[in-house]
DOTI-609147 format. One record per residue (C-alpha): residue number from 1; residue in three letters; y, z, x. Coordinates in steps of 0.05 Angstrom, whole numbers, plus 32768, in hexadecimal, padded with zeros to 4 digits. Layout:
BEGIN
DRENGU markol fimar   py   pz   px
DRENGU    NUM   ALA    Y    Z    X
...
end
This chain:
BEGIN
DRENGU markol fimar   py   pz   px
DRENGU      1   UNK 803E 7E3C 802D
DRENGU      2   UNK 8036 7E44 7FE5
DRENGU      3   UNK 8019 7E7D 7FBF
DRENGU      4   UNK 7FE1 7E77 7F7A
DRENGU      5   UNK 7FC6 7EB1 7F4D
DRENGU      6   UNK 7F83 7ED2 7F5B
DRENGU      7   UNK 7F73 7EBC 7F17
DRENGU      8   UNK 7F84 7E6B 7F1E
DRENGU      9   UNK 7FAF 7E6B 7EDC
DRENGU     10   UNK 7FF5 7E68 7EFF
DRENGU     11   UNK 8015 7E32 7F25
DRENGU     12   UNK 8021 7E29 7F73
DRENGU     13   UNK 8066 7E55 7F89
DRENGU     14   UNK 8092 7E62 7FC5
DRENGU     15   UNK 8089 7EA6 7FE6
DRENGU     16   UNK 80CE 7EBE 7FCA
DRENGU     17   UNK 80BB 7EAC 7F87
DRENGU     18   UNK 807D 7EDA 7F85
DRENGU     19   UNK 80A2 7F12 7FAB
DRENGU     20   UNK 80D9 7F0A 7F72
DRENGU     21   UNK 80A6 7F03 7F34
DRENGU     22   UNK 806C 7F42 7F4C
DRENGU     23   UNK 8033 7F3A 7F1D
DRENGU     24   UNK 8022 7EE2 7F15
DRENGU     25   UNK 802B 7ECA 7ECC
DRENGU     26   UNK 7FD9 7ECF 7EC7
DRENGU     27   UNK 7FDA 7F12 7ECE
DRENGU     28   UNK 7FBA 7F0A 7F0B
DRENGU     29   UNK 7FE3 7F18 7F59
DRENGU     30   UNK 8006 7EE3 7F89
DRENGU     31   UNK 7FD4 7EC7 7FC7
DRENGU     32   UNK 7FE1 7E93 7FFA
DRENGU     33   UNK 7FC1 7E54 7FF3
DRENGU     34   UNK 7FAC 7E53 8039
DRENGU     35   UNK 7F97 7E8D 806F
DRENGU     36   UNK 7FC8 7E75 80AB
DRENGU     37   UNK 7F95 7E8B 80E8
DRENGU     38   UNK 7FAF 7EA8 8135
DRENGU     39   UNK 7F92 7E9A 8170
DRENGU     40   UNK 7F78 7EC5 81AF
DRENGU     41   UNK 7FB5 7EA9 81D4
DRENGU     42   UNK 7FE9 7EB4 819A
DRENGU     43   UNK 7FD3 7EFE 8196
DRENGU     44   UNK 7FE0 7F0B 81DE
DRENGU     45   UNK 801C 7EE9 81E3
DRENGU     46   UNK 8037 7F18 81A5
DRENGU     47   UNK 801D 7F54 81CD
DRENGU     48   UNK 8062 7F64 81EB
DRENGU     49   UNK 8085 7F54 81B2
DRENGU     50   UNK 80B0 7F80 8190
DRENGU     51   UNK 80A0 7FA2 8142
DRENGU     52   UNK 80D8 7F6E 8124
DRENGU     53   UNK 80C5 7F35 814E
DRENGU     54   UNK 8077 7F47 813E
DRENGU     55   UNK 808B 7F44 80EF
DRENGU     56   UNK 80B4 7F05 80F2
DRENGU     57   UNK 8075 7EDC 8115
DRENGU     58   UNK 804A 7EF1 80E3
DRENGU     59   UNK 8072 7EF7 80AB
DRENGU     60   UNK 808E 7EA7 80B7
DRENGU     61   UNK 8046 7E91 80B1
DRENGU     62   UNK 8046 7EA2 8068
DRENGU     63   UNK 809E 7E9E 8056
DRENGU     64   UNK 80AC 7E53 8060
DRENGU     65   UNK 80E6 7E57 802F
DRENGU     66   UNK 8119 7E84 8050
DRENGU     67   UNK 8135 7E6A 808C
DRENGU     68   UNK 811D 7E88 80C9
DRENGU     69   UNK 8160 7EA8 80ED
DRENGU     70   UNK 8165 7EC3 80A3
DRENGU     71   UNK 8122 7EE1 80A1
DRENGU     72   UNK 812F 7F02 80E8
DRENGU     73   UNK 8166 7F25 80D4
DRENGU     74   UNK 813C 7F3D 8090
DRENGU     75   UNK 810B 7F65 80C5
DRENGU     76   UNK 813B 7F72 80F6
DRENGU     77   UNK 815D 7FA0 80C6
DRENGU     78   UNK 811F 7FB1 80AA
DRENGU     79   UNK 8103 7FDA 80E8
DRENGU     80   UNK 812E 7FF4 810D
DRENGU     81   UNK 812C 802E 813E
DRENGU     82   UNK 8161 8052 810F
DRENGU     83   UNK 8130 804F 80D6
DRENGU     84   UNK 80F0 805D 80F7
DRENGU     85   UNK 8106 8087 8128
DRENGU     86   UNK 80E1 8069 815F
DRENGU     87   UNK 80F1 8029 8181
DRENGU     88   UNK 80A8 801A 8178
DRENGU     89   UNK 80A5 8026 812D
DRENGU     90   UNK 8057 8027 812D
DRENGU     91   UNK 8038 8063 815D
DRENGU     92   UNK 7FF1 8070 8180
DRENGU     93   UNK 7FD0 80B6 8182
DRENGU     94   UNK 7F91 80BC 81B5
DRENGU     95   UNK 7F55 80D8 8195
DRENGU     96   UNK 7F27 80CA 81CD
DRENGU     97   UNK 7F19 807B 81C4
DRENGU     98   UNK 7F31 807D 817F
DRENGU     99   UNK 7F88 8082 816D
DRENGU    100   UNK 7FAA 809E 812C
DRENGU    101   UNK 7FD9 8061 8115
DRENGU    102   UNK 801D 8082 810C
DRENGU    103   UNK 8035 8058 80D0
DRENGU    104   UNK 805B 8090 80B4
DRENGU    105   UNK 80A3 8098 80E2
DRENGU    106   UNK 80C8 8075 80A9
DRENGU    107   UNK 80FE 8099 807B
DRENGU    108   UNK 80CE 80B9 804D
DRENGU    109   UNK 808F 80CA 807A
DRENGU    110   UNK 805B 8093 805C
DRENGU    111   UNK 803D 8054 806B
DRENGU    112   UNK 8059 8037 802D
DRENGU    113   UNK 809F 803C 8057
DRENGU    114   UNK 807F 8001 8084
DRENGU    115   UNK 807F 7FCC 804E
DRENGU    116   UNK 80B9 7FEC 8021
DRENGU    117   UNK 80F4 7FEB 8058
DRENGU    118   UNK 80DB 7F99 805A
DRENGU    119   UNK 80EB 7F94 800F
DRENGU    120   UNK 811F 7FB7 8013
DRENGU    121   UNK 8143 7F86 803E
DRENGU    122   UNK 8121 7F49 801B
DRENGU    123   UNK 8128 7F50 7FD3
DRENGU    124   UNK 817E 7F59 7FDE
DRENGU    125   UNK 8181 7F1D 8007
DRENGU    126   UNK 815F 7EF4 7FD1
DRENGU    127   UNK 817B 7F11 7F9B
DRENGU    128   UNK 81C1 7F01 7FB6
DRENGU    129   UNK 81AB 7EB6 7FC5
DRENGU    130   UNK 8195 7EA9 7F84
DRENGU    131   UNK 81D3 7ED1 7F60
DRENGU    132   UNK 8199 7F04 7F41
DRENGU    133   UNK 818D 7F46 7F29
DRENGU    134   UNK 8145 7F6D 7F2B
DRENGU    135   UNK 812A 7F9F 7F0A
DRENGU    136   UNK 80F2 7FC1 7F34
DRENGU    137   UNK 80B8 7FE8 7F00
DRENGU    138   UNK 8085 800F 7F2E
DRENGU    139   UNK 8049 803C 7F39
DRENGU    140   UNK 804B 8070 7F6B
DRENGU    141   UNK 800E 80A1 7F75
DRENGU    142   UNK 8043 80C5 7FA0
DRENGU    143   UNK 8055 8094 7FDD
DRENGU    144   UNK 8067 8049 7FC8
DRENGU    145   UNK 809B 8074 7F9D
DRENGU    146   UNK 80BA 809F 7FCF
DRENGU    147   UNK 80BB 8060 8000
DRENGU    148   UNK 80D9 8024 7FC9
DRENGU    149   UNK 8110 805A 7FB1
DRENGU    150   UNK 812C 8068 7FFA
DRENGU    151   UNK 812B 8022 7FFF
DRENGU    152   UNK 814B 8006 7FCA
DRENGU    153   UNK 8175 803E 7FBC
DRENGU    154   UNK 81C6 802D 7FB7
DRENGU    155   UNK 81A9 7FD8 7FC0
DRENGU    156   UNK 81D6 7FA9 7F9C
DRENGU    157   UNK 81B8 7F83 7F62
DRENGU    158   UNK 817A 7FB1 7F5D
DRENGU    159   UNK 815F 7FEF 7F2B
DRENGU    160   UNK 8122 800F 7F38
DRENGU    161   UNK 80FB 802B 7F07
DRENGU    162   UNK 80C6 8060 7F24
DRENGU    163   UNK 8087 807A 7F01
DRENGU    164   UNK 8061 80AF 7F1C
DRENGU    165   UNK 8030 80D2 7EF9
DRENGU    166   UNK 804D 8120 7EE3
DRENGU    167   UNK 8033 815A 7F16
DRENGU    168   UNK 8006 8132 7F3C
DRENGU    169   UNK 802C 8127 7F77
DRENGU    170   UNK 803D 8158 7FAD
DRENGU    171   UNK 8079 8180 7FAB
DRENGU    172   UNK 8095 8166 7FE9
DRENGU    173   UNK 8088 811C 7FCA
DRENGU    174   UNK 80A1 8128 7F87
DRENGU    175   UNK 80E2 8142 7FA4
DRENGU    176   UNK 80EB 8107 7FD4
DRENGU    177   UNK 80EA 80D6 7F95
DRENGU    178   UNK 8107 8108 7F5D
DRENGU    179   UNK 813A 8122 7F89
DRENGU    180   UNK 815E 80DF 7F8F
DRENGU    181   UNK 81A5 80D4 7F67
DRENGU    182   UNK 81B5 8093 7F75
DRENGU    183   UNK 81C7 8075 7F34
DRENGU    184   UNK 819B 8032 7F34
DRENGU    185   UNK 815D 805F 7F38
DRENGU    186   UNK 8139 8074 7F02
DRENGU    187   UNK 80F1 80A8 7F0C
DRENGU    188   UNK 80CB 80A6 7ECE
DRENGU    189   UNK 809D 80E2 7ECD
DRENGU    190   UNK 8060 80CF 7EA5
DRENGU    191   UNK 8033 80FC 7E83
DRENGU    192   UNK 7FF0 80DB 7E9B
DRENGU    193   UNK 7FCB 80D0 7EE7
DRENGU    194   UNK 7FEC 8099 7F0B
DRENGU    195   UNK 7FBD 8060 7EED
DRENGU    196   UNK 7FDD 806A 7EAB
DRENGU    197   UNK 801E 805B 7EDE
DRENGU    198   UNK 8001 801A 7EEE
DRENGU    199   UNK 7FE5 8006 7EAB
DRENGU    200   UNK 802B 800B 7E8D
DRENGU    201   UNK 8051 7FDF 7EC3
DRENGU    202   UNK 8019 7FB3 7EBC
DRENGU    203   UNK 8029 7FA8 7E74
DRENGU    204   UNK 806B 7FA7 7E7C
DRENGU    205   UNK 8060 7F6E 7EA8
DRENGU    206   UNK 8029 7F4D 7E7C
DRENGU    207   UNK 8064 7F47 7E4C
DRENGU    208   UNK 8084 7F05 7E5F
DRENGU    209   UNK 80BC 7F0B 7E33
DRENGU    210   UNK 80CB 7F47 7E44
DRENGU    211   UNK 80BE 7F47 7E8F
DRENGU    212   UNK 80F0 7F06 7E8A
DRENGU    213   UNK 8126 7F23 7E5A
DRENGU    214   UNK 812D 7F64 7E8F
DRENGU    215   UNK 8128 7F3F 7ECF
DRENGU    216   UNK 80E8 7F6B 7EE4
DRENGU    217   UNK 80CD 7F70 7F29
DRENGU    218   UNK 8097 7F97 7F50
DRENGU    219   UNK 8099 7FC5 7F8D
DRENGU    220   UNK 804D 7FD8 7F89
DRENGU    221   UNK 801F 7FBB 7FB9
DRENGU    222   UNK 800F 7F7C 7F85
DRENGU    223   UNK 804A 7F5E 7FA3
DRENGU    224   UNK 8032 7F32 7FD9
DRENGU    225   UNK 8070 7F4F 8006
DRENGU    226   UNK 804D 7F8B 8005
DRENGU    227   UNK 800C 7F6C 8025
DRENGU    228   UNK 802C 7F47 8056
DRENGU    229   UNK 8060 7F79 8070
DRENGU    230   UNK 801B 7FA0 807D
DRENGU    231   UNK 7FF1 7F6D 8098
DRENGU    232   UNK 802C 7F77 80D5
DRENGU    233   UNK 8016 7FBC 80E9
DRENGU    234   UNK 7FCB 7FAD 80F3
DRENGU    235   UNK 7FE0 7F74 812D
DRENGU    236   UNK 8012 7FAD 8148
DRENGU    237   UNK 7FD4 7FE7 8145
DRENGU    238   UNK 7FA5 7FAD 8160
DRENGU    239   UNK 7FD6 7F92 8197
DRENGU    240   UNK 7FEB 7FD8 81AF
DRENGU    241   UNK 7FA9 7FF6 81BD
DRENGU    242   UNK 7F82 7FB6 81D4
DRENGU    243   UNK 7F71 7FC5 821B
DRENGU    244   UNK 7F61 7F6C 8216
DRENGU    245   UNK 7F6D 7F3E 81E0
DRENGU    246   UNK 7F28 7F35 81BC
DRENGU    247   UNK 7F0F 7F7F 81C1
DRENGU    248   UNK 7EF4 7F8E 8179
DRENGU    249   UNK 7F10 7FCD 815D
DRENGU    250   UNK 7EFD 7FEC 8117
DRENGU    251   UNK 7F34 7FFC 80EB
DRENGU    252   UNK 7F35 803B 80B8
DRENGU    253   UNK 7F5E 8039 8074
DRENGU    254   UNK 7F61 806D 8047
DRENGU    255   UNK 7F66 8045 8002
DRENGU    256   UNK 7F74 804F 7FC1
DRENGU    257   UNK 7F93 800F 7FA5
DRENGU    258   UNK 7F6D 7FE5 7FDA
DRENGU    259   UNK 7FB4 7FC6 7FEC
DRENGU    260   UNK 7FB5 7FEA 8037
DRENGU    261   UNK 7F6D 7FD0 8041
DRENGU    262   UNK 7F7C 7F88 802E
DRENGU    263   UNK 7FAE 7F7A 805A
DRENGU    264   UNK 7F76 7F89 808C
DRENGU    265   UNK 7F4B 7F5C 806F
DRENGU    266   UNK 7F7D 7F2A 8072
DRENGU    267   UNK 7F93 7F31 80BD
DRENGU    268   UNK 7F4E 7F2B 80CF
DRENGU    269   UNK 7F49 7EF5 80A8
DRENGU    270   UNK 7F7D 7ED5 80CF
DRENGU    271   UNK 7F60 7EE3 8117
DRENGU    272   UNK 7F70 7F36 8129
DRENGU    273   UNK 7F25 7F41 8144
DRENGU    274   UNK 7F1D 7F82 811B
DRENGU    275   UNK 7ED4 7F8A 8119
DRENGU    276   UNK 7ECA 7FB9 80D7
DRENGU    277   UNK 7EFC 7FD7 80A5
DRENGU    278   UNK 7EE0 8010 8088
DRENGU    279   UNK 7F02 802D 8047
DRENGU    280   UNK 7F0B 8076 8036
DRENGU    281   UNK 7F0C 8099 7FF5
DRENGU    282   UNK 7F16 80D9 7FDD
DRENGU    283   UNK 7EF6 80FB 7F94
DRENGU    284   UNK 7F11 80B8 7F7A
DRENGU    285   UNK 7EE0 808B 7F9A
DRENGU    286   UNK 7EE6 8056 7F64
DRENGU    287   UNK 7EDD 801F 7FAE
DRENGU    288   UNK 7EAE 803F 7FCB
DRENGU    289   UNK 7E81 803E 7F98
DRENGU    290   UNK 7E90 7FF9 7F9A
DRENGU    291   UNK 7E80 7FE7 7FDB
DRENGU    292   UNK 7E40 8016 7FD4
DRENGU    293   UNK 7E22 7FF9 7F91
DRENGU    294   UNK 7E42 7FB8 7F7D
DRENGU    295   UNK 7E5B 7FD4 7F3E
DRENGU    296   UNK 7EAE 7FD8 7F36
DRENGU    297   UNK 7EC1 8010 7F02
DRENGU    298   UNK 7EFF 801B 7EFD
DRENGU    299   UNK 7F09 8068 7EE5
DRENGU    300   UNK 7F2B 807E 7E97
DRENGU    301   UNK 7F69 80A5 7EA6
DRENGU    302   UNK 7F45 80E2 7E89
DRENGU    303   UNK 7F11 80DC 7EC1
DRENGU    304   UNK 7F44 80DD 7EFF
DRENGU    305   UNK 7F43 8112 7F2D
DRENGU    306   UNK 7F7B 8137 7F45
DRENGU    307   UNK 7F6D 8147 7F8F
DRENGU    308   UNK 7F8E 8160 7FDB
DRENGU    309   UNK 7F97 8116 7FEB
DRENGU    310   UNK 7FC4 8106 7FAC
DRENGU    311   UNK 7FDD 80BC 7FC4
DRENGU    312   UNK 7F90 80A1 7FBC
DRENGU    313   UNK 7F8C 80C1 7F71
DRENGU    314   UNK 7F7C 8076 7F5D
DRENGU    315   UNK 7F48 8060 7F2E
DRENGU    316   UNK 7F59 8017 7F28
DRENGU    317   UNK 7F61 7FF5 7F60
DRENGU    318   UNK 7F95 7FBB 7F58
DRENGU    319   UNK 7F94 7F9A 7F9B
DRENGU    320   UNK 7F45 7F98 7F9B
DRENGU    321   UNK 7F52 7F58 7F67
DRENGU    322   UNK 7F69 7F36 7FA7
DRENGU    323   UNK 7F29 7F45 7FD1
DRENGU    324   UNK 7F02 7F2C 7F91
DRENGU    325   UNK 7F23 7EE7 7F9A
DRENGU    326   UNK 7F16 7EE2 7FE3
DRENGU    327   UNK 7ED7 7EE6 7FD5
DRENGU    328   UNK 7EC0 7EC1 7F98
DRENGU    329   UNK 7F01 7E9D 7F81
DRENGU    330   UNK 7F2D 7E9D 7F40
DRENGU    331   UNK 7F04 7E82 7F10
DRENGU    332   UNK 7ED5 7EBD 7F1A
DRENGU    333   UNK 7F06 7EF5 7F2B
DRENGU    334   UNK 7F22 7EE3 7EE5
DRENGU    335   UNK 7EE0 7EF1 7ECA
DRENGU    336   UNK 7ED6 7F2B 7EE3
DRENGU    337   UNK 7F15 7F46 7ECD
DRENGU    338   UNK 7F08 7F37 7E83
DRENGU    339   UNK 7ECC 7F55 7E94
DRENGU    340   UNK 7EEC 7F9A 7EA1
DRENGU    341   UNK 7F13 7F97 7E68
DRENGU    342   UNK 7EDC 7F81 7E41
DRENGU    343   UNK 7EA3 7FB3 7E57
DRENGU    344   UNK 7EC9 7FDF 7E8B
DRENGU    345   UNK 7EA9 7FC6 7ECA
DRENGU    346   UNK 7E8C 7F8D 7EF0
DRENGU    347   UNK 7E48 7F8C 7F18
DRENGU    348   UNK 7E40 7F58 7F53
DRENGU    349   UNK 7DFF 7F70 7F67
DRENGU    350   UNK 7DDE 7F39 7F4B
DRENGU    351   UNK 7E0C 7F08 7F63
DRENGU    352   UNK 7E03 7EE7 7FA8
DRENGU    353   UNK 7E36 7F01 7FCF
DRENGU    354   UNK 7E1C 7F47 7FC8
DRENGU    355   UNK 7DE2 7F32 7FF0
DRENGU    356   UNK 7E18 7F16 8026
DRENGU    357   UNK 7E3E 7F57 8021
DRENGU    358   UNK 7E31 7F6A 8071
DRENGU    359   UNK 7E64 7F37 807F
DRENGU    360   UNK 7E95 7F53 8064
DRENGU    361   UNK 7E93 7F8B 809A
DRENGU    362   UNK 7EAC 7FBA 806A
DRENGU    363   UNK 7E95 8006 806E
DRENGU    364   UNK 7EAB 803E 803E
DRENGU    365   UNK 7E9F 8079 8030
DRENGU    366   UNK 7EBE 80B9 800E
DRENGU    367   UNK 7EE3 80F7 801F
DRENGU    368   UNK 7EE4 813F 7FF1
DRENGU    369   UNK 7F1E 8174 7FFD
DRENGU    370   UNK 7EE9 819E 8032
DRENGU    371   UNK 7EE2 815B 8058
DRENGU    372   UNK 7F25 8153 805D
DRENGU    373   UNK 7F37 819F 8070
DRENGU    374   UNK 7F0A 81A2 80A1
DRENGU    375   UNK 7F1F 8158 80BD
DRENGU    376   UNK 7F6E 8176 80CA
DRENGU    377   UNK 7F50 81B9 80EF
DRENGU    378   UNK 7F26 8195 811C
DRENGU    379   UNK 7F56 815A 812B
DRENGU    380   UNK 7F89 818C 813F
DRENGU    381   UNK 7F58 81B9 8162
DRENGU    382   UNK 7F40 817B 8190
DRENGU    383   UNK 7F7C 8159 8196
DRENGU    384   UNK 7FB0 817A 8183
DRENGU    385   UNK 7FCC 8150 814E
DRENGU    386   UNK 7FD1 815D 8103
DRENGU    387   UNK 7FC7 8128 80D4
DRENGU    388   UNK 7FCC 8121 8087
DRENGU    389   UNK 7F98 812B 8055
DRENGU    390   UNK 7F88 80DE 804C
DRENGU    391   UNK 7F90 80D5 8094
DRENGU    392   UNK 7F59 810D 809D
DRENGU    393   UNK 7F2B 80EA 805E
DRENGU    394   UNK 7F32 80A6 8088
DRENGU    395   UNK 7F14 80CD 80CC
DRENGU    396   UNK 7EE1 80F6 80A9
DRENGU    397   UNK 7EBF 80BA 808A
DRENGU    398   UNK 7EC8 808B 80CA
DRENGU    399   UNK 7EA4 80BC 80F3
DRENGU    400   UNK 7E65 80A1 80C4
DRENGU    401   UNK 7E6C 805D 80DA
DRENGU    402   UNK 7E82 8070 8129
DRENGU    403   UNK 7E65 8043 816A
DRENGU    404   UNK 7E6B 8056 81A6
DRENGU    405   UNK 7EA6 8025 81D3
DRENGU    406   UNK 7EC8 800D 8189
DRENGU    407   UNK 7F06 802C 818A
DRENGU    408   UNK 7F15 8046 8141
DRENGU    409   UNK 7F5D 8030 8122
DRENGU    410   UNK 7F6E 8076 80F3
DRENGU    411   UNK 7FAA 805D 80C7
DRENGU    412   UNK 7FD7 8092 80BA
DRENGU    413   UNK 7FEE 8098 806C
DRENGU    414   UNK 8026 80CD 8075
DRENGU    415   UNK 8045 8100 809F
DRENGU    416   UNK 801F 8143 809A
DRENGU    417   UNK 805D 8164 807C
DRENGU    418   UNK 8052 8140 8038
DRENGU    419   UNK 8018 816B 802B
DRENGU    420   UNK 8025 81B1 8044
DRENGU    421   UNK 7FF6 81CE 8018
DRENGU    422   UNK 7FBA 81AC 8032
DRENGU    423   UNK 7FCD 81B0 807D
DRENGU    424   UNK 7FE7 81F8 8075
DRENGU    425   UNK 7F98 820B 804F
DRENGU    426   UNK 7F78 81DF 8092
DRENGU    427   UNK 7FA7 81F8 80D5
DRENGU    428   UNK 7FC3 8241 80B9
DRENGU    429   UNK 8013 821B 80C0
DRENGU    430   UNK 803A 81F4 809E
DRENGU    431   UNK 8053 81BB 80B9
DRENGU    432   UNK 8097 81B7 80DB
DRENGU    433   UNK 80C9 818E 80AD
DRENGU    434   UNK 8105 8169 80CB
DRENGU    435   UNK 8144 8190 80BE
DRENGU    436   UNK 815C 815D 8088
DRENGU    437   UNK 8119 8171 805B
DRENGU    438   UNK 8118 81B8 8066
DRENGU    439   UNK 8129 81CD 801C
DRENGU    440   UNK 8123 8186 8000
DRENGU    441   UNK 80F5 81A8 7FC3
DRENGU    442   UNK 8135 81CF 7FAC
DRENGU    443   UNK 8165 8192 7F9C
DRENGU    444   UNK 8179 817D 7F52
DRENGU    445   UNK 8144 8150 7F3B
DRENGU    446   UNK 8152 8116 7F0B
DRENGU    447   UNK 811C 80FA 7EE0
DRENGU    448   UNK 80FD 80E3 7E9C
DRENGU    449   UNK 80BA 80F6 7E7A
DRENGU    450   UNK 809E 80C8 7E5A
DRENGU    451   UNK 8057 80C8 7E39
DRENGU    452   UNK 8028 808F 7E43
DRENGU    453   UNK 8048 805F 7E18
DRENGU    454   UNK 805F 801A 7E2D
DRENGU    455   UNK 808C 800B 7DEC
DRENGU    456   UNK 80B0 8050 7DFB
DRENGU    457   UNK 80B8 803D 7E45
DRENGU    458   UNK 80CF 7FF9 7E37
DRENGU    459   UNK 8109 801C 7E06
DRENGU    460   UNK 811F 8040 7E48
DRENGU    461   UNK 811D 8010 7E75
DRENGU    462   UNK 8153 7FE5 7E45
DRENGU    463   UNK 8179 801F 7E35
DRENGU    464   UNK 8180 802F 7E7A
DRENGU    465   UNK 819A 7FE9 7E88
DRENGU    466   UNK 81C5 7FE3 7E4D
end
């Protein structure tokens, strides 16, 4: 299996090679060449597989270049009970026909924990094999940050350097990231929203010399690691709640950087019968107006809005390049991509696959802070289980696009704890914290502001490593 750009411009890799670089020399993010399909009798053959033995037969249809007892052991320390704290790793919740995904019993509460613990075993192995260091530059809106620091935190041959945008995170998740002393972390605390956090590793990365000189690497969800290690969980979800192999189900992903949804696209690309994906957004419906109009405009920093469901606080969607490709290939995705820098958006209405647009069986729909309160009180007064403000924007705008006899996949982003505030405003309580978190807000934090400013960041970075 070998991996090309969405925009066509870079040449054919290995799987460890994109994992290794992040962002493709183009500018534009790492795909397989080919969509390796699964059959009805594959699927329930790997229904009584375990989590690590799910991961390594999906995973080894895209990583042909590490040997497969090596690979094995990669995910076998990957997800462990120890880490998850369930031998299961993924959970169900009943809502009537419908189930919350529990993606969130890793070490820091999120979904992001799902694809980080992966990379957190896989870039060490190949760094060691290949005698290399890396220096990981990331986003975080509040989770990929949390979840890439506990995981490469203390890793030989690794520094991660961790923008987040500057009181626009929860408490609770600033103090899982800030709190942090290993010494080959580094949270830069920049004075913007977290697309100005994005912008700047993107042009740190858009500077080859640069990029090459500091041995840079990516943890965000343009890593192709990233997509894959979640492509896993959707078989799990699919293969744990399927009464019979074939039983369409409909899958709902709250989204901001469209990398969660993808990976759904992708497994059904590959054979999981998922019938529809539908996409919530919060006040930052960049996607949805997407998906309602035709027209993709990304949002200026200025215009982002700080909301109760912080980790979808997104105005440009990086991943949604990928789903652009799918569609109408890298000599047009490239296109359209000048065209946003050249005019700030892109319109496909007028192009043919709008009109083909009901095959993509993709809903969406937003979700404002009153949605979202009232989701939480009336999940827990039905069911008695309390979910997290994106969790709650993903029900309330499923509920639009509910039929009778689908069963309705709710991926969970986080554990309710993350957002007290919200939960506490919906139930009257906060939620209970392990005994590990209780005063986690109250630890020395260690971190650098920095304004928006890629030459400044760039000094730190190779001061830091100096």
């Amino acid at each position: 299996m070998q991996f090309i750009s969405t925009r066509g411009k870079s040449e054919p890799q290995a799987f460890s090679d994109v994992v290794l670089e992040g962002l493709a020399k183009d500018g534009g993010l790492a795909m397989p060449e080919t969509v390796p399909t699964v059959d009805t009798k594959t699927l329930q053959a790997w229904q009584s597989l375990s989590y690590p033995e799910l991961a390594f037969n999906v995973m080894s249809r895209f990583i042909t270049d590490i040997p497969a007892d090596d690979l094995k052991g990669i995910v076998e320390r990957a997800y462990t009970a120890e880490k998850f704290g369930i031998e299961e790793v993924v959970s169900l919740s009943k809502l009537n026909e419908d189930y919350v995904v529990g993606l969130s019993n890793g070490p820091t509460f999120a979904f992001k924990d799902m694809a980080m613990q992966f990379l957190g075993e896989l870039f060490p192995y190949l760094l060691e094999k290949r005698d290399q260091q890396l220096n990981i530059v990331g986003a975080t809106s509040g989770d990929t940050g949390s979840s890439a620091i506990h995981a490469m935190r203390g890793k030989p041959r690794i520094n991660v350097f961790m923008l987040s945008p500057f009181g626009r995170m929860s408490d609770f998740q600033t103090a899982q990231m800030y709190s942090v002393q290993d010494e080959n972390v580094f949270n830069i605390a920049v004075e913007g929203v977290f697309d100005d956090c994005q912008d700047l590793v993107k042009a740190l990365n858009n500077d080859a010399e640069f990029k090459a000189a500091n041995h840079l690497g990516a943890v965000n969800s343009i890593n192709w690691a990233r997509i894959l290690a979640q492509i896993v969980y959707y078989f799990k979800a699919y293969l744990a709640a399927a009464k019979e192999i074939g039983e369409p189900m409909d899958f709902v992903i709250p989204s901001g950087n469209f990398g969660n949804i993808f990976a759904g696209i992708y497994a059904r690309a590959m054979g999981l019968p998922i019938r529809k994906l539908i996409l919530a957004t919060n006040e930052n419906n960049v996607l949805d107006e997407f998906f309602k109009t035709g027209i993709y405009r990304p949002r200026a920093s200025k215009d982002v809005h700080l909301t109760s469901s912080p980790s979808m606080d997104i105005a440009k969607a990086s991943n949604f390049e990928r789903f652009i490709y799918l569609l109408l290939g890298a000599d047009r995705t490239r296109q359209l991509w000048e065209q946003i820098e050249t005019q700030g958006y892109f319109d496909l209405t007028k192009d043919p696959i709008w009109a083909e647009r009901a095959n993509w069986n993709i809903e969406s729909g937003q979700s404002l802070h009153d949605n979202r309160v009232e989701t939480i009180r009336k999940v827990y007064d039905d069911f008695n289980v309390v979910v997290d403000p994106h969790t709650a924007d993903g029900i309330f705008v499923a509920a639009q696009y509910k039929d009778a006899g689908i069963p309705q996949m709710y991926l969970e982003t986080a554990q309710p704890i993350k957002f007290a505030q919200t939960v506490e405003q919906a139930l009257g309580f906060v939620p209970e914290r392990p005994a590990d978190y209780a005063q986690i807000e109250a630890l020395p934090q260690r971190f650098e502001k920095l304004p928006v400013d890629a030459q400044l960041l760039k000094q730190y970075v190779v001061t830091q490593l100096s």
